[in-house]
C-alpha positions in Angstrom: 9.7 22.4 -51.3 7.1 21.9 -48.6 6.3 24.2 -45.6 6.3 22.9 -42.3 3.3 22.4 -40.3 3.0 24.1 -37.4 0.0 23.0 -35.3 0.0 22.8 -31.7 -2.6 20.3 -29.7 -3.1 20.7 -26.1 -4.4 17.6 -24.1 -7.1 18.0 -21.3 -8.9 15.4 -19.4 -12.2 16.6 -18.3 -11.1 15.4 -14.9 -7.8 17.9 -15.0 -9.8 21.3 -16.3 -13.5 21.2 -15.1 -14.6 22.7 -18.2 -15.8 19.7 -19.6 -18.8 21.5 -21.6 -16.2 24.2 -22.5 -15.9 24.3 -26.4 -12.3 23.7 -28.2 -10.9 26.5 -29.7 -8.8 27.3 -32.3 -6.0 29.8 -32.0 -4.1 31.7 -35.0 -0.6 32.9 -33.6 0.3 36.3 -35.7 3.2 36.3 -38.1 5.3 38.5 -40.3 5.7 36.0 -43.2 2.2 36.3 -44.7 -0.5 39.1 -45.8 -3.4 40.2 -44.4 -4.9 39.1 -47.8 -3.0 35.2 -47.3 -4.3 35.0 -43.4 -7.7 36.2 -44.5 -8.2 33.0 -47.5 -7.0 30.5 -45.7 -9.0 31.5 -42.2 -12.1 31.9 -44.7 -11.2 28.7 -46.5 -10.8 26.9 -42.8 -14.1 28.0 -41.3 -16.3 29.1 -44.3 -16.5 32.9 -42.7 -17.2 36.1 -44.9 -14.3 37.8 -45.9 -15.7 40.6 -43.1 -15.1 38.4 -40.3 -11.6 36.8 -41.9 -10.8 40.5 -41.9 -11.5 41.1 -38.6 -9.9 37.7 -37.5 -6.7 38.9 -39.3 -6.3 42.3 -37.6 -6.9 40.4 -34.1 -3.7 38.8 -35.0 -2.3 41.7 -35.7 -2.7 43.8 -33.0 -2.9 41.2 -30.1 -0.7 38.7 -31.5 -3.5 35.7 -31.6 -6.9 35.3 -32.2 -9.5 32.6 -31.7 -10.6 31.4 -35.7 -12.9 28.8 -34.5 -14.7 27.2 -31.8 -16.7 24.2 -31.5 -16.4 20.4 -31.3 -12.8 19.2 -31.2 -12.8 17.2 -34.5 -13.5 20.3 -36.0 -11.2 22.5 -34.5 -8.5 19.9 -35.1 -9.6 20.4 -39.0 -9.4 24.3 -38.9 -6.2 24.1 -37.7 -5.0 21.2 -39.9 -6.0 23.5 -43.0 -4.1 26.7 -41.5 -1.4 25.1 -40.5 -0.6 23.9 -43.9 0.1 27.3 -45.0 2.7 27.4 -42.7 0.6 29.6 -40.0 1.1 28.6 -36.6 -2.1 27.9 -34.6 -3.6 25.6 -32.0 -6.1 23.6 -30.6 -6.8 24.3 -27.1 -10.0 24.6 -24.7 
C-alpha cells in the first residue's frame, strides 16, 4: 500500500508579495510517525546535505515543529519537497 503525499504549494504573484527576489523555501512540518534516523535520509537524500546538517534539520523539527530543508529556485524546492513528501512527511513550498 502506498503512502499519501502530503505536499503543500503556496502561490504568489510577485505583484501580491513584493519579495520578488525572495528565494522559495522548503518547509518540513514535524511528525510523530517517523525517526530522527527516517527524517534525517530522506532530508539528506532531498538536498544532498551531510548527515550533520540532516541532523540538525531534524531536531529543528523537533523542537519547533518546522524547519526550512531547502531554499533556492522554485523548481528545485518543488523537487525537495516532491522527494519528502513521498515518505509521507508533510512539507511545503512557500517563499
Amino acid at each position: 500500500m502506498g503512502r499519501a503525499l502530503s505536499v503543500e504549494r503556496e502561490e504568489r504573484t510577485e505583484a501580491d508579495d513584493g519579495f520578488a527576489d525572495d528565494p522559495w523555501k522548503t518547509i518540513l512540518f514535524n511528525c510523530d510517525c517517523h525517526s530522527f534516523d527516517e527524517v534525517e535520509r530522506v532530508v539528506m537524500k532531498a538536498t544532498r546535505c551531510s548527515l550533520s546538517h540532516a541532523r540538525r534539520i531534524s531536531h529543528e523539527v523537533h523542537t519547533r515543529g518546522s524547519a526550512v530543508v531547502y531554499d533556492g529556485p522554485k523548481e528545485r524546492c518543488e523537487t525537495v519537497a516532491d522527494v519528502i513528501g513521498a515518505v509521507g512527511l508533510r512539507v511545503m513550498v512557500a517563499r
